[in-house]
N, C-alpha and C positions, 0 to 999 in steps of 0.2 A: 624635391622629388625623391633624393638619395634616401633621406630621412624617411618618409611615406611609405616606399618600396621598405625598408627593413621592417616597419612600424607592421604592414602585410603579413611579413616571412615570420614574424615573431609572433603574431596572434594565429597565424596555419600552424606553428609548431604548438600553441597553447591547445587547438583543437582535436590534433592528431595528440597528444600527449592525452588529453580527457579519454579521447575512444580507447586509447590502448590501456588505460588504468581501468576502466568500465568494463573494457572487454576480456580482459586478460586478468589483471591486480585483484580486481573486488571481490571476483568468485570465490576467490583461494581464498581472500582475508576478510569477509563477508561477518561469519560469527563474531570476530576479534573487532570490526568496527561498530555492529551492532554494539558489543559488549562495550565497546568505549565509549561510544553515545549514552549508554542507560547510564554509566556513572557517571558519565559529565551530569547527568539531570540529577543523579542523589549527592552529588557533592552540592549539587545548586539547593537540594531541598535540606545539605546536611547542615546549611546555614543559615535554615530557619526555624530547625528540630532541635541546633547544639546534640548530633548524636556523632559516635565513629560510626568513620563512611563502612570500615569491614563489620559492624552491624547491622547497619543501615543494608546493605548488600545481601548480607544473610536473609533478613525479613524480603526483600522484595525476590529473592530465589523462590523462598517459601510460600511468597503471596503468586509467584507468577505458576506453580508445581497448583496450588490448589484449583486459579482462573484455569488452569489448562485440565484438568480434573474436572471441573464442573462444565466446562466446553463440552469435553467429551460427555459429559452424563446428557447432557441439557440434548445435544444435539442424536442421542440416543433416543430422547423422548419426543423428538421433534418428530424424527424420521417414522419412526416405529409404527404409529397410525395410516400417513399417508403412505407407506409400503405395503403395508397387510392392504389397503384399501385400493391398490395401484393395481398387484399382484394376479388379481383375477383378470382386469381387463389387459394386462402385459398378456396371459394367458389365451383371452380371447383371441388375440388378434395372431399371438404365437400361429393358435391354429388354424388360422384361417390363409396366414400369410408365410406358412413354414415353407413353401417348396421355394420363395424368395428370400427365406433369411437364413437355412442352413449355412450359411459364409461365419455368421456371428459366434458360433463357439468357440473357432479357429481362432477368430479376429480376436476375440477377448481372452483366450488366452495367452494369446501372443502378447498383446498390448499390457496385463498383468505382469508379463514375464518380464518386462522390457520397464516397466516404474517399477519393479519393488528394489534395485539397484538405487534408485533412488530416491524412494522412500526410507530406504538405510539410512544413504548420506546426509539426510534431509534431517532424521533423526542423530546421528551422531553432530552433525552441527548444532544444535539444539544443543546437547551436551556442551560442545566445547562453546558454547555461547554462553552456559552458566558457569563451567570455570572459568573462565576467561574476563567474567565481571567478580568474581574472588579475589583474580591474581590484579587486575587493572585497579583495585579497591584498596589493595594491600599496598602499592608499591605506585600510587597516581601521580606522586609530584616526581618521582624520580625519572618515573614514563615521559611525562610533563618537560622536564627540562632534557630530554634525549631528543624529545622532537621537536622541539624549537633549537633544535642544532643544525637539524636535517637543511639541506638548500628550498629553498622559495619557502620557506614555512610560516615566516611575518605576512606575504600577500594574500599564499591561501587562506590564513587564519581570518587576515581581515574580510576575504571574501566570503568566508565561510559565517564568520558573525552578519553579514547582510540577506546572505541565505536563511541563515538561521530567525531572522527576524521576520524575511518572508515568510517563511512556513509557518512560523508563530501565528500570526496573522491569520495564514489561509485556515489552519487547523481550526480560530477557534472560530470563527464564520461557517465553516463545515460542523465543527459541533453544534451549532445553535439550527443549523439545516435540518441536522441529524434528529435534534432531540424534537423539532417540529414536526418532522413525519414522522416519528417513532409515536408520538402521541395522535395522530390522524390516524395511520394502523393500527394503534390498539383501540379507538375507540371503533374501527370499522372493522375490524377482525372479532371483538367485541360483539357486537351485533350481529352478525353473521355466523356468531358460535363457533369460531376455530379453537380448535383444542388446544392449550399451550397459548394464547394468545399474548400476554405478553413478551414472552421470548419471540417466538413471530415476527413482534413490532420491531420489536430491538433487532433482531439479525436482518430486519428490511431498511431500517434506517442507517445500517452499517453499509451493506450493502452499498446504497444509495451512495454513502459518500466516495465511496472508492474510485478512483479516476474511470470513467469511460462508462463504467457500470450503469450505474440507474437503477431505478426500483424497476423498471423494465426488464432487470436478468430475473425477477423475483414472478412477477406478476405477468409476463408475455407465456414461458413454461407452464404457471399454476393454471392459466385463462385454459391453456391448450390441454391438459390432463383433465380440468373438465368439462368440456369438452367432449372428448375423449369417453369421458363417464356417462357424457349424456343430462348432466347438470346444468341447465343452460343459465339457470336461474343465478344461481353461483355464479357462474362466467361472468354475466352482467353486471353484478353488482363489483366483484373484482375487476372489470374493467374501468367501471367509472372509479373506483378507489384509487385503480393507475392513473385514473386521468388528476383525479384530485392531487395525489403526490409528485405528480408531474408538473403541473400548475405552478402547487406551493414553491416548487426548487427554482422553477423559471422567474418568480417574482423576489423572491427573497435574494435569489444569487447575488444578481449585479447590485445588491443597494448592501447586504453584510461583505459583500468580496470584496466589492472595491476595484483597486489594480492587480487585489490578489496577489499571486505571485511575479505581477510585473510581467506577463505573457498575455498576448491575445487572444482567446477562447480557441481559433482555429491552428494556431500557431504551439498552444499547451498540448491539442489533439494530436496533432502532426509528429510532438516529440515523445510523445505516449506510442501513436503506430510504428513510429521509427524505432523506439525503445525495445518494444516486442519483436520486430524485425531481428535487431543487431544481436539484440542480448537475451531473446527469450522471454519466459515470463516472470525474470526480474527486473525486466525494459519497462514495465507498466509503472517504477518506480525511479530506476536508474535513468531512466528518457530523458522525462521531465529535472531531474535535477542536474544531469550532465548540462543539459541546454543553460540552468541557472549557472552551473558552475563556470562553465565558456564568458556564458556574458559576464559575471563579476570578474575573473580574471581579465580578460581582457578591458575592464576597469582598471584595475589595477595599474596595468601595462600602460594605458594611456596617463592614468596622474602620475607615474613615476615617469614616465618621457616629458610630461608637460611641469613636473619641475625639474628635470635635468635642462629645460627649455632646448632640448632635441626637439619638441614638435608641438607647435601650438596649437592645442585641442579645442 
């Protein structure tokens, strides 16, 4: 019972240790572990290219500066039609419903006033997220053997290669989700004559995979602007388009997921709403994996008690 009782107090302290590294730790070292993740994967790719990793690093700075370049053009072109086309009916309604919306100039420019602080920081992390895979590039194994110094560093490591293998997993079951709506929206965006259609498809089957989302944040919005427009015809056919890519996710999930990440469907939900709770909106990420990191430690904790045969598990 002595044994049991401690077995308790030592897996409460592995949880309250997870929340305060989530809550407190990651914000501030957030760019620096990003950065440390990207080169773990170009050392992993630098030993199948035979390149140095601080080239290899160069090139994927370069490739990530252009992707973020054409984001922005792409998503320029995306926007730019349904805006001008929004524009009059935002206008319509301005005037019809001004003596109840006067509050909105205030609000919005309070609300501007109040993110562009962090749209800075959001930006200068960015920055230190691309030096910081320069300097982690240049100097990895010495990094390497500083922190396999540090205390618990063999259990997390092990737990973190089991996460790691998770996410492997989920990711590429989600990509194969992905690229099957992205192909239903472009053939249905296609026919329907959306401007830009395949970027469309692509930014809806992104969407789609992101936790909680759904082609639903895409296609509930666009149903209601036209709507809105008086397009009913459109509405309808973008309805049943939601229904079909809603379908496809429902059928394919549970036979490419599998155990997935080894979470429950409602249990995965739960650590996503808590996520956003505790941590904001980088809980939609941090949630779910604090939950995997608890359970594998506390793996850990039991096979090292159950060969110290402190406690037969």
């Amino acid at each position: 019972m002595k044994q049991q009782t401690i077995l308790y107090f030592e897996k409460t302290g592995i949880l309250l240790a997870v929340y305060l590294v989530l809550r407190f730790l990651l914000p501030m070292i957030l760019p620096f572990f990003l950065a440390w993740m990207t080169v773990g994967i170009l050392v992993f790719l630098q030993r199948q290219i035979h390149m140095r990793l601080i080239s290899l690093a160069l090139l994927y700075i370069l490739f990530f500066l252009l992707l973020s370049g054409l984001s922005i053009l792409c998503g320029c072109y995306l926007l730019y039609e349904p805006c001008c086309r929004l524009l009059p009916v935002c206008q319509s309604y301005w005037e019809q419903f001004s003596a109840y919306l006067d509050w909105l100039p205030g609000s919005l420019s309070g609300y501007l006033a109040d993110a562009m602080p962090s749209a800075l920081a959001c930006m200068f992390g960015v920055f230190l997220y691309l030096i910081s895979i320069l300097l982690f590039a240049r100097d990895w194994e010495h990094f390497h053997i500083l922190l396999y110094r540090l205390p618990f560093a063999a259990p997390v490591a092990s737990a973190g290669r089991r996460i790691l293998f998770c996410v492997k997993s989920w990711l590429r079951a989600q990509c194969r989700i992905m690229a099957v709506i992205s192909v239903e929206c472009t053939l249905g965006y296609y026919l329907l004559r959306i401007p830009g259609f395949p970027l469309w498809a692509l930014l809806t089957g992104i969407i789609d995979a992101l936790p909680v989302f759904g082609t639903g944040t895409v296609f509930l919005p666009w149903i209601l602007i036209t709507v809105l427009q008086r397009d009913y015809t459109l509405a309808l056919w973008l309805g049943a388009l939601y229904g079909v890519t809603w379908l496809t996710r429902e059928l394919l999930e549970p036979r490419l997921l599998g155990d997935g990440l080894g979470l429950l469907p409602i249990c995965f939900l739960m650590s996503v709403i808590a996520g956003l709770k505790l941590f904001g909106g980088l809980g939609l990420f941090t949630g779910p994996f604090g939950v995997l990191l608890i359970r594998e430690l506390w793996h850990e904790l039991e096979k090292v008690r159950s060969q110290k045969g402190g406690l037969n598990i």
